[in-house]
C-alpha positions in Angstrom: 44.8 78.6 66.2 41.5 79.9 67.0 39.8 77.7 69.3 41.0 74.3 67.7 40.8 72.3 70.8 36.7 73.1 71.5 36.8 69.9 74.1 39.1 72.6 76.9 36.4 75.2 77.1 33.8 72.3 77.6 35.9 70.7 80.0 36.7 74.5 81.7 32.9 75.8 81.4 31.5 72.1 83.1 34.1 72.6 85.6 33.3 76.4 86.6 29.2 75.0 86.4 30.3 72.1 88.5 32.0 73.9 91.1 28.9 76.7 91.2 26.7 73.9 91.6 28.8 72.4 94.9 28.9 76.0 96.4 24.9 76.0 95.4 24.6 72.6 97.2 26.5 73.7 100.2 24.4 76.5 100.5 21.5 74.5 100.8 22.8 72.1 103.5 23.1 75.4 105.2 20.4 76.8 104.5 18.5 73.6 105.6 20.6 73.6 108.9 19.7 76.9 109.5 15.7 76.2 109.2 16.2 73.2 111.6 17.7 74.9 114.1 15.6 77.5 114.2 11.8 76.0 114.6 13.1 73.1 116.8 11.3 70.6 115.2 10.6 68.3 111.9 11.0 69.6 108.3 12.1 69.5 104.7 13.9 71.5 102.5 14.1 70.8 98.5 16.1 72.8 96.4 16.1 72.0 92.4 18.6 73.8 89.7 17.7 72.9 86.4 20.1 74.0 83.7 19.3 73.9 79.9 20.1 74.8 76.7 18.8 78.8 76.3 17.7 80.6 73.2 19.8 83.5 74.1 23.1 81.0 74.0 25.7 82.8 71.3 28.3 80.3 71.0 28.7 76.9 71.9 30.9 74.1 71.7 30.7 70.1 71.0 33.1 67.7 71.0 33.9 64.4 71.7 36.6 62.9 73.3 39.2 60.8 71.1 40.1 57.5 72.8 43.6 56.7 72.3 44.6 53.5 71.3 47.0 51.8 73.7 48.3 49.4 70.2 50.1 53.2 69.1 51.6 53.3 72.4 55.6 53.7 71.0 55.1 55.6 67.8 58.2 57.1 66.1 58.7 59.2 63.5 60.4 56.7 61.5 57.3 54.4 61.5 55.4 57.1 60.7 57.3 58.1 57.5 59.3 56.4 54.9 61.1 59.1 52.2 61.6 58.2 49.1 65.0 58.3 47.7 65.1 61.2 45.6 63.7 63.3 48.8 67.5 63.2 49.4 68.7 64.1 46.6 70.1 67.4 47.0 72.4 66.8 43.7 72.1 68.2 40.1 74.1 68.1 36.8 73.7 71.9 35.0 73.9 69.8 31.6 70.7 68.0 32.5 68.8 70.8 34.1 66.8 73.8 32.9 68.8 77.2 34.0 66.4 80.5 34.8 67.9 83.7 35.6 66.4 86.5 37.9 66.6 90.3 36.7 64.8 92.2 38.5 61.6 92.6 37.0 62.2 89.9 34.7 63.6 86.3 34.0 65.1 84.0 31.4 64.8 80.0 30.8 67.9 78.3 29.0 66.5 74.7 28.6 63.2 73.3 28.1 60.3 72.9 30.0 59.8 76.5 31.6 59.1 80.2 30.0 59.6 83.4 31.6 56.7 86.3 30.5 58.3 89.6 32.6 58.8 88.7 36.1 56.7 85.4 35.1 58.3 81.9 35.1 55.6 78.5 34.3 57.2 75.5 35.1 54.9 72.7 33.4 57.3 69.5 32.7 59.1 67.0 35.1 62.6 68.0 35.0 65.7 69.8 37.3 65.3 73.7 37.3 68.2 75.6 39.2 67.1 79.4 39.9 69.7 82.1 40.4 69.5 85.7 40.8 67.0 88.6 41.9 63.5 89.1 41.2 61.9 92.1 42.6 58.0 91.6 42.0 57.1 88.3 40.1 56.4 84.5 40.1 57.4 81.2 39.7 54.9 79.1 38.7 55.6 75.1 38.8 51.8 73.8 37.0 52.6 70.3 35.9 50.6 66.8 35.3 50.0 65.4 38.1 52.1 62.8 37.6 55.1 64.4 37.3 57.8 65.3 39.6 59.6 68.8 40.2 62.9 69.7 41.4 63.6 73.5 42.0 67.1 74.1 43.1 67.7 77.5 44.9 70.8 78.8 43.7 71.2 81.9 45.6 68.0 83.4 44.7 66.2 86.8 46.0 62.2 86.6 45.1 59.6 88.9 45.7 55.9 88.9 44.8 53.9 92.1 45.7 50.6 90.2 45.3 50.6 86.5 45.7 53.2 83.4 46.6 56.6 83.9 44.9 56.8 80.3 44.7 53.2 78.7 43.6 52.8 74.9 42.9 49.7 75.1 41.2 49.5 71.3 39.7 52.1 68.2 40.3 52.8 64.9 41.6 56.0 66.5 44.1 57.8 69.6 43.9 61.5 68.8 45.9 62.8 72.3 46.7 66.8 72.3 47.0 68.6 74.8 49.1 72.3 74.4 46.6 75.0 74.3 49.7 76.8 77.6 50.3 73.8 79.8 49.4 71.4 81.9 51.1 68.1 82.3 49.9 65.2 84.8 50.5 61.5 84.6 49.7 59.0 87.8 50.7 55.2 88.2 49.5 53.1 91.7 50.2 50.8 92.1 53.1 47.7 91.4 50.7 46.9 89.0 47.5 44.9 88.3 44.6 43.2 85.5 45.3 41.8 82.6 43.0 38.3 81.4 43.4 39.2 78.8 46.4 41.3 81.9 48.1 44.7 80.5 47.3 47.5 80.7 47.6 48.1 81.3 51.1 51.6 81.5 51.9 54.9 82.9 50.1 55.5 79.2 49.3 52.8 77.5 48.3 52.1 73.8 46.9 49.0 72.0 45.9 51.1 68.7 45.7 53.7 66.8 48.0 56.3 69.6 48.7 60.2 68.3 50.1 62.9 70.5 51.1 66.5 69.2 51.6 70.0 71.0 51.0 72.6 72.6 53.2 71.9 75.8 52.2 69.4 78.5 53.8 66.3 79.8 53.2 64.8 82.7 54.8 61.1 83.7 54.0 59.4 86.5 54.9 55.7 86.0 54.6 53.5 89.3 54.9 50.2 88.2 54.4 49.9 84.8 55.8 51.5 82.0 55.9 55.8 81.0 55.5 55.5 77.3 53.7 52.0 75.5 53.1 51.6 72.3 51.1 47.7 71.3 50.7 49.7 67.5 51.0 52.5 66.5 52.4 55.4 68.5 53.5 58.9 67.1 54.6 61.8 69.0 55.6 65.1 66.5 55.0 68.1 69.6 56.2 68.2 72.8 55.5 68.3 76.3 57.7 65.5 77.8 57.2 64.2 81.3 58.8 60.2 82.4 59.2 58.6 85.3 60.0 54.7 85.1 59.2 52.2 87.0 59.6 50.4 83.9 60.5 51.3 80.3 60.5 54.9 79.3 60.0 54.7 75.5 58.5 51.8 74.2 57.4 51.1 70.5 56.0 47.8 69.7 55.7 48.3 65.8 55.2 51.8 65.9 57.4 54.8 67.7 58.2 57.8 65.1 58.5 61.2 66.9 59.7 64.1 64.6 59.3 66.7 67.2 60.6 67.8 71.0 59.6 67.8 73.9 61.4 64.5 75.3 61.6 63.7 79.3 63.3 59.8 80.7 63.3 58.5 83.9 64.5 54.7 83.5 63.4 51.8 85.2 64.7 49.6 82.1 64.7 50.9 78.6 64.7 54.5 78.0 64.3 54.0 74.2 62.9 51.1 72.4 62.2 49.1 70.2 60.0 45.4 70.3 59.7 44.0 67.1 57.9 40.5 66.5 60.3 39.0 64.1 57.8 41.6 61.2 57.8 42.9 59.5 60.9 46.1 58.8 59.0 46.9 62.3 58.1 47.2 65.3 59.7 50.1 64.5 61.9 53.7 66.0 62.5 56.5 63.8 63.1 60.3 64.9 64.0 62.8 63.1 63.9 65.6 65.5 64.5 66.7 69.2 63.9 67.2 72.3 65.9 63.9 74.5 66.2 63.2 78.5 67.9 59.6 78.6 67.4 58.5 82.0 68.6 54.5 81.6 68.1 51.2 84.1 69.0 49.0 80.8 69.4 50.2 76.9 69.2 54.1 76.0 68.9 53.8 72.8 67.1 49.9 71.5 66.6 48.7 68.6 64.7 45.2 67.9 64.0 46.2 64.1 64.9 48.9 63.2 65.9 52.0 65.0 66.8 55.5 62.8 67.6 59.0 64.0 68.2 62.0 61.3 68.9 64.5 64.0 69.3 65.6 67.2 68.2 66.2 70.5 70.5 63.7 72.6 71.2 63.2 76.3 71.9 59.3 76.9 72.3 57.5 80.7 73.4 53.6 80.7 73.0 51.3 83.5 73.3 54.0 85.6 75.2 54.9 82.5 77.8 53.5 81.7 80.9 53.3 84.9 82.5 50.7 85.7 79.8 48.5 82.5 80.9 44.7 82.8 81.4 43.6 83.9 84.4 42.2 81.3 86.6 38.9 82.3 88.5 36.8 79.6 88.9 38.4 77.9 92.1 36.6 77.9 95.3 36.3 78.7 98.5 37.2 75.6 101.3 35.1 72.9 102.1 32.3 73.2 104.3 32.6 73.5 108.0 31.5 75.5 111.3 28.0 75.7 110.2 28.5 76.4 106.6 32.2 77.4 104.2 34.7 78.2 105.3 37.8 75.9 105.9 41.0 78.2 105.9 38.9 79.9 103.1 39.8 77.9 100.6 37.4 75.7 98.1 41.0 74.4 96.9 40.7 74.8 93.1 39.0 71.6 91.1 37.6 69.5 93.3 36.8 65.9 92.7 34.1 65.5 89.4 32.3 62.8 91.8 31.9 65.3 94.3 33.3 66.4 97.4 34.8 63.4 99.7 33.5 63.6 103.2 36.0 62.1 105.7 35.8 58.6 107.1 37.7 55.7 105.6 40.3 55.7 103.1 42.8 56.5 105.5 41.1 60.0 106.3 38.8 59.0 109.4 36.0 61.5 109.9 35.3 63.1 113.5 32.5 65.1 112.1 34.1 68.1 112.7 34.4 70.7 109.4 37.7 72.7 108.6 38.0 75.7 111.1 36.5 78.6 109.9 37.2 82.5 110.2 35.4 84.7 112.7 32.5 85.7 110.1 31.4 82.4 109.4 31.1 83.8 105.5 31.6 81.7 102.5 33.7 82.3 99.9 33.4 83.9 96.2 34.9 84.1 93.3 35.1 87.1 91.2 34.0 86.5 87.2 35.0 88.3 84.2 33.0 91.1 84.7 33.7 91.7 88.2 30.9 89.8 89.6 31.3 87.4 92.4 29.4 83.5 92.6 28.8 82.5 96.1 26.5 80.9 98.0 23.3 83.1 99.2 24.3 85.7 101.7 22.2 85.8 104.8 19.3 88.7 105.6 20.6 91.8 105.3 23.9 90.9 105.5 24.1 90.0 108.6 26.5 87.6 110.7 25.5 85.0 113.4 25.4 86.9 116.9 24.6 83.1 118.6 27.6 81.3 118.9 28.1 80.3 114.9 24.3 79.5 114.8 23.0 81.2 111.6 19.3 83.0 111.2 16.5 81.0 110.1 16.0 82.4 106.6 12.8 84.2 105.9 10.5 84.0 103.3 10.8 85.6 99.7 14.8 85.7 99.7 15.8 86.0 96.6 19.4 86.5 95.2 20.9 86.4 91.2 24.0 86.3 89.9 25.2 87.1 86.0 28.4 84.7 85.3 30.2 86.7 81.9 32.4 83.6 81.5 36.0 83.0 83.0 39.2 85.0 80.3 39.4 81.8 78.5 36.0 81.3 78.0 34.7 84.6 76.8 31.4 85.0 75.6 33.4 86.1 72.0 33.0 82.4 71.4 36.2 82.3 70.1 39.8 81.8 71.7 42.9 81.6 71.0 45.0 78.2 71.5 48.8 78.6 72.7 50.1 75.2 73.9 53.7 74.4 73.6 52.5 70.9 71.7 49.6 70.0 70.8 47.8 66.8 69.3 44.3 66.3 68.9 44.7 62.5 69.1 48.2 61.3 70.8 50.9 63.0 71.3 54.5 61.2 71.9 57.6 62.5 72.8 60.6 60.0 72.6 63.2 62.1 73.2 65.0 65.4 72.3 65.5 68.3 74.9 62.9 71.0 75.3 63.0 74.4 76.7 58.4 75.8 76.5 57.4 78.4 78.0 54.1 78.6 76.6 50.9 80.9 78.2 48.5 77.3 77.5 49.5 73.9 78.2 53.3 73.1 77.0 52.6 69.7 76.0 48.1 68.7 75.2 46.4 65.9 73.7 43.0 65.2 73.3 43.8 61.8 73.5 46.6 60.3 75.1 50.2 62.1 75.8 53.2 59.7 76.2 57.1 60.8 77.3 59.2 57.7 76.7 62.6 60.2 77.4 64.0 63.1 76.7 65.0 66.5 78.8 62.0 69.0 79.5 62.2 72.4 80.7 58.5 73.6 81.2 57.1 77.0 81.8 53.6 77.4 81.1 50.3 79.3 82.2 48.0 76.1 82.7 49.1 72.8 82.2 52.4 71.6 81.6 51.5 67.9 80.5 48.1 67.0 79.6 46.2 64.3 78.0 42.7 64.1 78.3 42.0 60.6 78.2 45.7 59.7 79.2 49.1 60.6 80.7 52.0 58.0 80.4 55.6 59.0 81.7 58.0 56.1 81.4 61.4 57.6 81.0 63.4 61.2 80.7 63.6 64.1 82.5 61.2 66.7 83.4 61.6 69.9 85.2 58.0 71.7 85.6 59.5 75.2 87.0 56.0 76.6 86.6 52.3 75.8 86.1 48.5 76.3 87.5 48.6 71.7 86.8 51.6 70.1 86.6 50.4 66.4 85.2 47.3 66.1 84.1 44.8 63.4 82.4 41.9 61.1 83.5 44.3 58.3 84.1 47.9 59.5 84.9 50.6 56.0 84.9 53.9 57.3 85.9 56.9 53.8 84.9 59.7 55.6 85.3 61.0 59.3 85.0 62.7 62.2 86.9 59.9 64.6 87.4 59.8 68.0 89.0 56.6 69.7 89.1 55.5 73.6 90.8 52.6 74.5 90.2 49.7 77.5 91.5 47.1 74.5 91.8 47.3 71.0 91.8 50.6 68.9 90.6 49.2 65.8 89.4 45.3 66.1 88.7 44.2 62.9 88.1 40.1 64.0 86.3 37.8 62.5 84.8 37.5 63.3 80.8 35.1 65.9 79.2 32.8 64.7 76.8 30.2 67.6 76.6 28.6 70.3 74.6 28.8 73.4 76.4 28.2 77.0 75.3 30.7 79.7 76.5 28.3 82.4 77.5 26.1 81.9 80.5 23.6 83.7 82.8 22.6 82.5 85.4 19.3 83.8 88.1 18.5 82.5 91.2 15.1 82.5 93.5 14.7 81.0 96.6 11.1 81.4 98.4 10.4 79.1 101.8 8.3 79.2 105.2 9.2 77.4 108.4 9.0 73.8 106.6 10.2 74.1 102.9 13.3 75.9 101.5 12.7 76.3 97.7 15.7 77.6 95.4 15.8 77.6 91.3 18.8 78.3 88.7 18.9 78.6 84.8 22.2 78.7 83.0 22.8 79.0 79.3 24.3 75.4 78.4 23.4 72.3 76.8 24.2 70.1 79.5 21.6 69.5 82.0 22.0 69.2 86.1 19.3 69.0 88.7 20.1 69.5 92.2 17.9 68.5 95.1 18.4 68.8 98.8 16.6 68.0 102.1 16.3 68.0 105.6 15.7 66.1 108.6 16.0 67.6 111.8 15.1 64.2 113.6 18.1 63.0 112.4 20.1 66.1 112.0 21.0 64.9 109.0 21.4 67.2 106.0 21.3 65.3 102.2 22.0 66.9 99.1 22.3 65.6 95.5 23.1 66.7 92.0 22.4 64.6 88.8 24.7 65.7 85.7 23.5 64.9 82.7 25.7 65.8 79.7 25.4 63.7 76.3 23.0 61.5 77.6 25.1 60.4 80.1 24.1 61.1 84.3 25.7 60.6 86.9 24.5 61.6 90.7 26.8 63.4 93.0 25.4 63.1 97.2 26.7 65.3 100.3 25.3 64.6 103.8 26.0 67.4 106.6 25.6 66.7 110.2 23.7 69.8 111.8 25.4 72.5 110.5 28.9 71.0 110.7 30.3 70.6 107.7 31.6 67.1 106.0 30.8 64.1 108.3 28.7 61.4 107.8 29.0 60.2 104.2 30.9 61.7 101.0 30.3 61.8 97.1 30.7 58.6 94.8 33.8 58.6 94.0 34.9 59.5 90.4 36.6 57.0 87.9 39.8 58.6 87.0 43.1 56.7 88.2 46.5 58.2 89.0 48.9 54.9 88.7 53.2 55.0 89.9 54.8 52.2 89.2 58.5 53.9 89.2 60.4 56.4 89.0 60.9 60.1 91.0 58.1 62.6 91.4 58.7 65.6 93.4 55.5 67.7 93.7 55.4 71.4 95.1 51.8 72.5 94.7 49.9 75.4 96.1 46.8 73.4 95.6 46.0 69.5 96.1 49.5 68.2 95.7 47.9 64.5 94.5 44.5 64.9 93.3 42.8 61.5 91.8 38.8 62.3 90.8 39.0 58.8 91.8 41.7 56.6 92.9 45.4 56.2 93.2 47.4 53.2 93.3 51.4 52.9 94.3 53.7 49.7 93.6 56.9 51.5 93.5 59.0 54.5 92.9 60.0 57.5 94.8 57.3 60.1 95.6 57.8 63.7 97.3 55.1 66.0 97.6 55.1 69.7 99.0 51.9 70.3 99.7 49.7 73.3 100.5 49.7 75.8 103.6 46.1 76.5 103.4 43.3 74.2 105.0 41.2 74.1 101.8 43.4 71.9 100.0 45.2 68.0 100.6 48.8 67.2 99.8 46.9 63.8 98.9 43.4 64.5 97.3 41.7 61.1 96.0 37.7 60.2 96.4 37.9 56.2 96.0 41.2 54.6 97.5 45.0 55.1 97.7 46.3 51.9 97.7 50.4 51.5 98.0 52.5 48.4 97.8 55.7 49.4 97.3 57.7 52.3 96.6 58.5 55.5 99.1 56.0 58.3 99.6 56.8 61.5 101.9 53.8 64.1 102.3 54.1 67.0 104.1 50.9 70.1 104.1 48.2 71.9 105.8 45.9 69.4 107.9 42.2 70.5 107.1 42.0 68.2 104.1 44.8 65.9 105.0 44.3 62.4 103.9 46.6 59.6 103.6 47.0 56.0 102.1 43.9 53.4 102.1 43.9 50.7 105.2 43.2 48.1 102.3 46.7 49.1 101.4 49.7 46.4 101.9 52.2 49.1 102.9 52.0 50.5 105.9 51.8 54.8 106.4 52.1 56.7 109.1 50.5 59.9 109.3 51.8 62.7 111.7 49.9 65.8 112.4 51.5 68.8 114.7 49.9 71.0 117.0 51.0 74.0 115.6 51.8 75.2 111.6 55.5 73.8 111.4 58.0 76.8 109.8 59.5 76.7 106.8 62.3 74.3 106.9 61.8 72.5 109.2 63.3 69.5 109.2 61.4 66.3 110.0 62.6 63.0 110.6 60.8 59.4 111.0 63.1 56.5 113.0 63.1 53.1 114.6 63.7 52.0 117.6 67.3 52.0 116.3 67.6 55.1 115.5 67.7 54.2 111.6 66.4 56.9 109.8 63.0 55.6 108.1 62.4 59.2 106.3 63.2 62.8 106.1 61.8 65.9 104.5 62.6 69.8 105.1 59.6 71.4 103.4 60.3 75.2 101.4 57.5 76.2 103.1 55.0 76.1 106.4 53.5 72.7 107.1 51.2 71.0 109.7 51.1 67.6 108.7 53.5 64.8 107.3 52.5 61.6 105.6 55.0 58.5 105.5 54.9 54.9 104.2 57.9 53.0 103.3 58.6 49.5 103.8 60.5 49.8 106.6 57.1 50.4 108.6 56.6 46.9 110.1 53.4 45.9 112.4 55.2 46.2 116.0 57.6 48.9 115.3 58.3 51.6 117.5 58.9 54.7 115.7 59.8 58.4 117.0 58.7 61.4 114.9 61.1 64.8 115.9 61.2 68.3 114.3 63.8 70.4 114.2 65.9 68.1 115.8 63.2 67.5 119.2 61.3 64.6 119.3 57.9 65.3 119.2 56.3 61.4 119.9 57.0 57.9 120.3 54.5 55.2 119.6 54.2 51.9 118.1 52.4 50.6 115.2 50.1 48.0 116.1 48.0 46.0 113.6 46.7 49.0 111.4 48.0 49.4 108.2 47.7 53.6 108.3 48.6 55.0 112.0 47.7 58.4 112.6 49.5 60.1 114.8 49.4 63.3 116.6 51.8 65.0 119.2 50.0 63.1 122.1 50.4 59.7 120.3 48.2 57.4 118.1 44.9 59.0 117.6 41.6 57.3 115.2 41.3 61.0 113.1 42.8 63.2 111.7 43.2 65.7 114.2 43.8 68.0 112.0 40.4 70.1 111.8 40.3 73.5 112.8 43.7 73.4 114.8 45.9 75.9 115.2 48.5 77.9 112.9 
């Protein structure tokens, strides 16, 4: 579906900005370091990046996000629905119905209510019609009052129309299609149509009115030009096999499309299932209630335009080619700041918090002022655009590298630098792109149970609004997210197996009850961010000027976009304090983003204001192995119960735990092992106590590590897949007094005893106040 959900490349393109405007902002702090340092004495340095909506824009977006109701928490199918009885009836008696016969090029009616003109047949009274036979280029045409219901029975029919639907309900109150049991049925249109004056019909079954389908037979429908089944109403699907190739949609209801059961294959270009009703909240929605499904689909497997529900069923779900086919994802950055400017293992560790970067100190991540270690050149990070551009911060005169022990040049005057940003592959400057989610809903999506096997090159399972798993089995492979919701992410039951993503569980607040989840993913596994609500446009250029003497720094920015941010930044050398701030405005609404760097080293001092999305467990079993931030809460995360195993990353640039506010735990079991640049761990306002281990050296891959008391009872234990340098504990078994003993690979590395703090961090030399973590070695 061609750019249907226009809220994602909002959210993506004020992401990619956001991120761009960090770098920008660190470059300033460094810049403003640099100056300092460099004349010894007092100044200021003010940087301001204004973008604003550009004549030049080509395509934009708007959208606003659709809060979910928590009162439709527990929708079914069968609440949605309720059939009438004759949708079941799949019966007939050949003395009460209307017989037409199939030759070829023509037909013949025995019985009232129809006539056959060639390869013609006009149905226009209520009544039972049973079709038989072959018709090679012609029509059947049910045009009735409205009031007046239709049943067609398929009796081992063959149709073919050259130039338009071979089934057309023109006019009626519900046309009940019957697939007679024992027969297989085909229906194939030509690759182009005569259209009438409001460019219908559209698919090689066609209905203006309510359109059922029920039966034990099959159907198989071969549509050339567009779409397999449309109704511009309701469609249900009571039994039946049916069999789609379309060379676009498969199933389209634009009111609903209800499946009760059947067995159901689609090979569509476009969508493989969807309804499209954008004007009424109580249309446009699919519900399933059973049935087997292959949907084979070039953009969205199932899509409704509200919502989209499934209590059971199995499902076999390919988008856009599968995962391997995702988007490619180029707007993470570099690490956080650090040895006089970027740097941090080199890694900016994908999406970073919307409230800004968190600065250590508090929050069970004490601060020693010290910035991830850096690499020998001191240089930041970029990222390569589209177009083969990179987006960095602004490179220093001529090139060059510091020669003074890390201390950067003073910049000059007149530096200048620009940049031309073409847009990241899903946010071409086309202005249009193509949707290929597994399941999507545009309001709330529910799945209650069934068993589902996506591989989809978008997100397997989207909402706009609020996505809900109350049980069954999933099997997810997907390009970019495997379970989003934008406003919200509920798991309380089934099972789900994330074998790949670039996001494993994502929403602005994420409340995991219950659940067996398994989630890999290339960036974060549980991304915890605050919703989009923006207009944004999908082309952007961006230029950047920066003039300054030996007391002011001066840089500018215009990008192509109708939100608005200004950046400001400024030194004091007296205090060797470095502040910058960024004020987003987008909709009307602002919010202000601060960073303070102490004399060229990196985090320190204060942090961002934290963001307001939540990541909630009460229960269950989560198992998180993420390249990126393994936990990531734009805001804060909260723990009463469950078990909790995260994998975390190996490079300094991202956090097995990543949260901006708080991480406060009461119960449950949590067992974090990653790199140590970033590593955080639960809040001291917590009422569970954590321990937090940090090696001297990058542990090997399997490893084993194990926590115990003075007993020897085994508190926790965790062989990480892959290289670690830090492990993160908190059961309650961790008392105030205990001694505890921390070995790896079967040595004991420390003994120490917890003594009145709630979060102990530990190193190999015993308790320590910071993480000790910074810039160590691998």
């Amino acid at each position: 579906m061609k750019n249907a959900t226009k809220i994602e490349k909002a959210k993506k393109f004020q992401a990619k900005k956001r991120a761009g405007l960090i770098l920008f902002l660190g470059a300033v702090l460094t810049m403003s370091a640099c100056s300092s340092a460099a004349t010894e004495s007092d100044s200021a340095a003010a940087a301001t990046a204004t973008t604003a909506a550009a004549a030049g824009v080509q395509t934009s977006a708007s959208s606003s996000v659709q809060t979910a109701s928590a009162s439709l928490s527990g929708v079914t199918a069968a609440s949605l629905v309720t059939l009438d009885e004759e949708d079941r009836n799949a019966a007939w008696n050949e003395q009460d119905a209307t017989a037409i016969t199939l030759a070829g090029t023509s037909a013949s009616v025995e019985g009232a209510g129809a006539t056959a003109s060639g390869g013609s047949v006009t149905i226009t009274a209520a009544g039972t019609y049973v079709l038989s036979g072959s018709l090679t280029d012609g029509q059947i045409i049910v045009d009735t009052a409205d009031a007046d219901s239709v049943h067609l029975v398929l009796n081992g029919v063959d149709l073919k129309d050259n130039d338009s639907a071979p089934i057309y309900v023109k006019s009626a109150e519900k046309v009940i299609l019957t697939l007679a049991e024992g027969t297989a049925n085909t229906v194939t249109d030509g690759s182009s149509y005569t259209l009438n004056e409001d460019e219908e019909p559209s698919a090689a079954i066609f209905s203006k009115a309510d359109l059922v389908i029920n039966g034990t037979g099959s159907l198989t429908v071969t549509a050339n030009y567009k779409d397999g089944i449309a109704s511009k109403d309701a469609l249900d699907i009571v039994s039946g096999t049916i069999d789609i190739k379309a060379a676009d949609d498969g199933i389209v209801g634009k009111d609903r499309v209800y499946i009760e059961d059947g067995k159901i294959t689609i090979d569509a270009a476009g969508d493989g299932i969807k309804s499209t009703n954008d004007t009424d909240a109580d249309k446009g929605f699919v519900a399933i209630k059973d049935g087997t499904f292959e949907i084979t689909a070039g953009n969205d497997g199932i899509q409704g335009e509200t919502n989209v529900v499934a209590d059971g069923g199995t499902f076999n779900i390919v988008t856009g080619g599968g995962h391997t086919n995702g988007p490619e994802h180029t707007e993470e950055m570099g690490g956080g700041f650090g040895g006089g400017g970027f740097g941090g293992g080199g890694s900016f560790g994908g999406q970073r918090p919307s409230g800004g970067m968190r600065g250590p100190g508090g929050n069970g991540d004490p601060g020693t002022g010290q910035g991830p270690s850096v690499d020998s050149s001191g240089a930041a990070s970029s990222t390569t655009n589209a177009d083969g551009t990179t987006d960095g911060p602004p490179a220093l005169p001529d090139g060059e590298q510091p020669t003074d022990g890390g201390t950067p040049p003073a910049m000059p005057n007149n530096t200048s630098a620009s940049a031309t940003n073409a847009g990241s592959a899903a946010d071409s400057s086309t202005g249009e792109t193509d949707s290929m989610k597994g399941i999507k809903a545009g309001t709330i999506l529910t799945i209650n149970g069934g068993t589902f096997a996506i591989d989809s090159a978008d997100d397997a399972l989207h909402s706009n609004g609020s996505t809900e798993v109350t049980g069954g089995d999933l099997q997810i492979s997907t390009g970019d997210d495997a379970l989003h919701g934008e406003t919200a992410l509920t798991i309380t039951d089934g099972k789900i197996d994330i074998q790949a993503s670039y996001e494993g569980l994502e929403a602005q607040n994420i409340t995991i009850d219950g659940g067996d989840i398994n989630v890999v993913s290339s960036d974060d596994g549980v991304n915890a961010s605050e919703a989009s609500t923006a207009t944004a446009s999908t082309t952007s250029t961006e230029s950047a000027a920066a003039e300054g003497n030996s007391d002011t720094t001066a840089a500018s920015a215009s990008v192509s976009s109708a939100k608005v941010v200004t950046a400001s930044a400024s030194a004091d050398s007296s205090a060797s304090v470095t502040t910058a701030s960024a004020t987003t405005s987008v909709n009307g609404d602002t919010s202000t983003d601060t960073a303070r760097g102490m004399g060229g080293g990196g985090f320190g001092g204060g942090g961002m204001t934290a963001g307001s999305a939540q990541l909630t467990i009460n229960g269950g079993t989560l198992v998180v192995n993420a390249d990126g931030d393994g936990l990531d809460a734009n805001g804060s995360i909260t723990m009463t119960g469950g078990t909790v195993t995260v994998y975390g990353p190996t490079n300094d640039g991202n956090g097995s735990l990543d949260y901006d506010g708080t991480f406060v735990i009461s119960g449950g079991s949590l067992i974090v092992a990653g790199s140590a640049g970033m590593a955080q761990a639960p809040s001291d306002t917590s009422s569970q106590r954590s321990i937090a281990m940090t090696f001297t050296d990058t542990q090997a891959a399997g490893t084993q590590v194990d926590v115990k008391d003075s007993s020897g009872k085994t508190i926790a234990t965790v062989t990480p897949a892959k290289e670690f340098r830090t492990v993160v504990v908190s059961s309650a078994d961790l008392t105030d007094g205990g001694t505890y003993t921390v070995s790896a690979g079967g040595s004991d590395i420390v003994t120490f005893t917890i003594s009145g703090s709630i979060t102990t961090w530990v190193n190999e030399s015993g308790i320590t106040t910071a993480n000790s973590g910074m810039g160590g070695r691998r």
